[in-house]
Structures are given as C-alpha cells and as structure tokens.
N, C-alpha and C positions, 0 to 999 in steps of 0.2 A: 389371191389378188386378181385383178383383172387385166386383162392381157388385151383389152382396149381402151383406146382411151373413156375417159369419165368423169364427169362430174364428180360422180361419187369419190372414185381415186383420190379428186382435185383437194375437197372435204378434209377425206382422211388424212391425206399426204399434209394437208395444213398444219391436222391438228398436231399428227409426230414431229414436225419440225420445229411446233410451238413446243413440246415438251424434251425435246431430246437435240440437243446443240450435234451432237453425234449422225444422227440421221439428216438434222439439215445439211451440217456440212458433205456429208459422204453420198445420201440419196435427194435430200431436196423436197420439193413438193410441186404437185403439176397432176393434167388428167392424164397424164402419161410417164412413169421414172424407169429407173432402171433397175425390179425390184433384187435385192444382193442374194434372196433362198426365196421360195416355193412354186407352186403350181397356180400358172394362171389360169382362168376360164373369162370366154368370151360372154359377156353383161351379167347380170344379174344371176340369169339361169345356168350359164357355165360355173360362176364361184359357188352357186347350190349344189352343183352336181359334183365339184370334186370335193364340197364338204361331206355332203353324206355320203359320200363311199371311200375315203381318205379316214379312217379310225383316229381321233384322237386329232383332229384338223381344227381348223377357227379360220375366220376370213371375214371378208367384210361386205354388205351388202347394205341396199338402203331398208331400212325397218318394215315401210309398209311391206315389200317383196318377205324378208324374212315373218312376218306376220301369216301371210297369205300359205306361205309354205309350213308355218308352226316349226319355227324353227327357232332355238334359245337363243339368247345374246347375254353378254358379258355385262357384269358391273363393273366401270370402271372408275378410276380414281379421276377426281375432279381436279381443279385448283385450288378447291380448301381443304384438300388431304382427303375427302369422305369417297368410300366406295357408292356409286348409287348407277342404281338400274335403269334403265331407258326405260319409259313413261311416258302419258302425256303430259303427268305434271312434270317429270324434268326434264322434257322436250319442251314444254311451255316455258319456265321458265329461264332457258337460256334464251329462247326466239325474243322474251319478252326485255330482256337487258338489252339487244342490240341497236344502236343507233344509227338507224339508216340516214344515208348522204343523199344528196339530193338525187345523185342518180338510182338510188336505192338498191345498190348495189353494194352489200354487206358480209363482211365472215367473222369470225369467233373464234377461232383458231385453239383457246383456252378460256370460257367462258370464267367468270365471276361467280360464286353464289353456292352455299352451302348443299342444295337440292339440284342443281345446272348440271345434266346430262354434258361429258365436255366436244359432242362429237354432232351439232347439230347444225342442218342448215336450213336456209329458204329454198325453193324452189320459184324459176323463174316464168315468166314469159315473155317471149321477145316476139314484137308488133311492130310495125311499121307505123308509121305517123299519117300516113299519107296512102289511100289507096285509090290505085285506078278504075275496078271494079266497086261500086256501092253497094252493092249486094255484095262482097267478099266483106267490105267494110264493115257493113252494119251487123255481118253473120260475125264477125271478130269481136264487136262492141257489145255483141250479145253474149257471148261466150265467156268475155272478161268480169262481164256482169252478172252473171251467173256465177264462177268464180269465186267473188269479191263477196258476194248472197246469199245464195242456196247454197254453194258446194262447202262452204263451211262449215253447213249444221248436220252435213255425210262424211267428213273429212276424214274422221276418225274413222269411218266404218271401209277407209282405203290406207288406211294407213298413213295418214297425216295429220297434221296438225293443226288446229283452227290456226289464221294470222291473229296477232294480238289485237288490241283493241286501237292501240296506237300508231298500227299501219294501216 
C-alpha cells in the first residue's frame, strides 16, 4: 500500500468500502487510512519495489505505472458477479457509465456493467479561472487543449484511457 497520501489510495479505499461494510466501518476510505497489515512504499515506485522483492505480495498501483513496469494485475470480481481483467475495454466502459456533475467531479466506487473493470477513475486537472500572467494563461489553454485532442489518440500508449465521447 502506500505510505503516502494518494489519489490512487483515495480510488482504491473507495472502491473496499463500496464492497465491504467491514473495512468501511473499521478502515474507511481516504488518500491516506490507517492500513490494519502490510508494507507501505513511498508512490508508485516504492509499492513496485516491495512487490517485486516481497515473494508472493500484490498491492496497488495506478495501471499506466504498472504497464510501463510489465507488471500483472488481478481480475477482479465486478458488481455483476464476473471476474474481468483490467483493459481498455473494461476501463472504457466503466469511464463511460459515469455521470459527471456539473463540477465534473466523479467516482464509481462499484461500477454497473457486465464487462466494467470495478476499480477505475478519471484523472484531473486543476486550473485556475483567472490568471495574472497571459503567457501562463494561454500556455494552460494550450495544454488543456492538447489534452482534450492530440493526447487522446497517445493515451493508450501512457497508460490511459481515451475520455468517452460524452465528456
């Protein structure tokens, strides 16, 4: 697990607490708990490092990272009972059931859907509305836009996922 806070954590911690009345009540969910057994490592690259040298370990990482390392991940058991493997297609199609709120700010905690990986999320960015620098400004409006464009038809090849069509 990881022994800082995370988004990632945040994710995971969700989805146990959607599944397990047990773990909500006793650990909760948050980018930071109080995990009850293992070994923590500092981001992404510490929970790599005491998986492969810990024999017989499992932990949690976000996909592109475990990608990039060739590292396996679990099938796990959805909401309609089915084992299914993380994918783009069952990464798609949980992204693509979520109903973003106007602040488009969204989770899934236990998605819907016979094929719906149950452990997916969006990634954010967070922008200011307002900047004082036009040159910071316009290099932000360009980045977003890029983003939103181009970075979608690479996404995959970082380990993400296009946004649906609907976002």
């Amino acid at each position: 697990h990881r022994s800082d806070g995370s988004g990632t954590t945040g994710v995971f911690t969700k989805h146990l607490a959607a599944i397990s009345p047990e773990w909500k009540d006793k650990v909760g969910e948050g980018k930071t708990v109080d995990w009850p057994v293992g070994v923590g490592g500092k981001g992404n690259e510490g929970v790599t490092a005491q998986i492969k040298q810990t024999q017989g370990s499992m932990g949690y990482i976000e996909y592109g990272y475990a990608k990039q390392q060739n590292l396996s991940y679990a099938a796990l058991e959805n909401k309609a009972g089915k084992f299914v493997k993380y994918n783009d297609n069952s990464a798609s199609q949980t992204l693509a059931a979520i109903q973003l709120p106007e602040n488009l700010r969204a989770f899934v905690p236990d998605p819907e859907g016979d094929e719906s990986y149950p452990i997916v999320s969006f990634s954010w960015i967070l922008a200011y509305k307002n900047y004082a620098d036009p040159v910071k400004a316009k290099a932000m409006e360009a980045t977003i836009e890029y983003v939103l464009t181009e970075g979608q038809k690479i996404s995959g090849e970082l380990g993400y996922i296009p946004l649906p069509q609907a976002v």
